[in-house]
Steps between C-alpha positions, in 0.01 A plus 500: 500500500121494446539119393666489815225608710242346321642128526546599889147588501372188327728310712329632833145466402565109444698440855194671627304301271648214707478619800152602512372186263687210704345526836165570310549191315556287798220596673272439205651178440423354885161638490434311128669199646304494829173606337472229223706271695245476755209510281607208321638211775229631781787552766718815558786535246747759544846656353721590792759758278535587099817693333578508136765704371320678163859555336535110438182365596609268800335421791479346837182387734597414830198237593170431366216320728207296417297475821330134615148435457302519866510166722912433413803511698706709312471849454625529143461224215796642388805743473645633209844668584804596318318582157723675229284696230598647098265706382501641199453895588379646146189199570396703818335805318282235281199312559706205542816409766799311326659358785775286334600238810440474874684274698413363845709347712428284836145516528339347776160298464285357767314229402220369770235214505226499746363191322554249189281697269546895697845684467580850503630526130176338395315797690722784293444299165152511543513845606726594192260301231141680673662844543690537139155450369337801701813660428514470106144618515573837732775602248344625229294764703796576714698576152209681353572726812792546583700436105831673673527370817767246587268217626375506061831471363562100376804314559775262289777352718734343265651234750419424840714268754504343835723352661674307817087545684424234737180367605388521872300139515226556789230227612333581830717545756793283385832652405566644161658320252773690322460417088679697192308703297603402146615775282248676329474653133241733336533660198313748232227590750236693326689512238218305280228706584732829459500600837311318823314662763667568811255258722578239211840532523479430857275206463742305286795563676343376813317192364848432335656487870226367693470203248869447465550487913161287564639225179827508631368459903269209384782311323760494752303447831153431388523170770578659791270804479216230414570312811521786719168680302278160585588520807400879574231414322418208742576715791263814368203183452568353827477879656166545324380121618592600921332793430199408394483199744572742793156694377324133473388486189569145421577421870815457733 
């Protein structure tokens, strides 16, 4: 009877365990997201919703979004919905996260050119490569710190995958031009250096996107958007020219 009572008692203390630890875990999750996100691309990256079931380890997130630089269309860059998570739960008490596949499904990229050499994924990239820097730098002192806190821990994901995205083609004021994403595969990340930073982690998967949507945009439309870039281009220089006339610098 004792046995009883004390497998009843174990068993309550870890559905409270869940109950208590899974909402906390969400939250901590957006704010990691949105904090390093953010700090990395420049823009305003957030996680709408996070569950993970800590019997088996699976997950959902319902939409991640990577904000636009300032001066383009779009709100968002892009849209990350319909992502399936495994983590491997004995990882989350250690220093570093196993998370053995995510899978992403439909994501939605919006690629925009406001001239032949100035685009919107160009912007991020840049952002990504100056801020990863800073970032590498900042984490030593913020582990020094803060050893326990979640935003220290280092991360492995065993095998990442997108697939069925589509790329929102934007020059000017023209209309979009639909083009597939092609599938993407990562695998192993962090895995060589036994663990990557969270902001790394990040980084890469990002640049991996961002480089795999701008390649696959210049490939199968390059012409077009050219055309229509020289002439916004044309149109911006004969702006400047009227303008500058109308002041009489050079004369009417």
């Amino acid at each position: 009877m004792k046995k009883r009572y004390i497998f009843l008692s174990i068993l309550v203390l870890i559905i409270a365990g869940v109950y208590f630890f899974a909402p906390s875990l969400e939250s901590i999750v957006q704010k990691i997201v949105h904090k390093y996100g953010s700090e990395i691309t420049g823009t305003d990256v957030n996680l709408k919703g996070f569950k993970l079931g800590l019997a088996n380890g699976e997950g959902s997130i319902n939409e991640i979004t990577v904000g636009n630089p300032k001066g383009y269309e779009a709100k968002n860059i892009f849209e990350l919905g319909n992502i399936y998570v495994k983590v491997n739960i004995k990882s989350l008490t250690s220093d570093t996260i196993i998370i053995e596949d995510i899978e992403v499904s439909k994501p939605v990229i919006n690629y925009e050119m406001l001239s032949l050499t100035r685009n919107n994924i160009s912007d991020i990239q840049e952002n990504i490569n100056k801020n990863s820097a800073k970032s590498s730098s900042e984490k030593k002192a913020e582990e020094t710190q803060s050893k326990d806190s979640a935003s220290s821990k280092k991360v492995i994901i065993k095998k990442l995958s997108i697939k069925d995205g589509e790329i929102n083609a934007i020059v000017g004021k023209e209309e979009a031009i639909s083009v597939k994403l092609p599938a993407i595969t990562m695998t192993n990340i962090g895995d060589n250096q036994k663990g990557e930073s969270i902001a790394g982690t990040i980084s890469k998967i990002l640049n991996k996107i961002l480089t795999t949507a701008s390649n696959t945009v210049v490939k199968s439309k390059i012409s077009d958007l050219k055309g229509v870039a020289e002439k916004n281009l044309e149109d911006i220089t004969g702006g400047v020219k009227d303008r500058i006339k109308s002041i009489g610098i050079f004369g009417k």
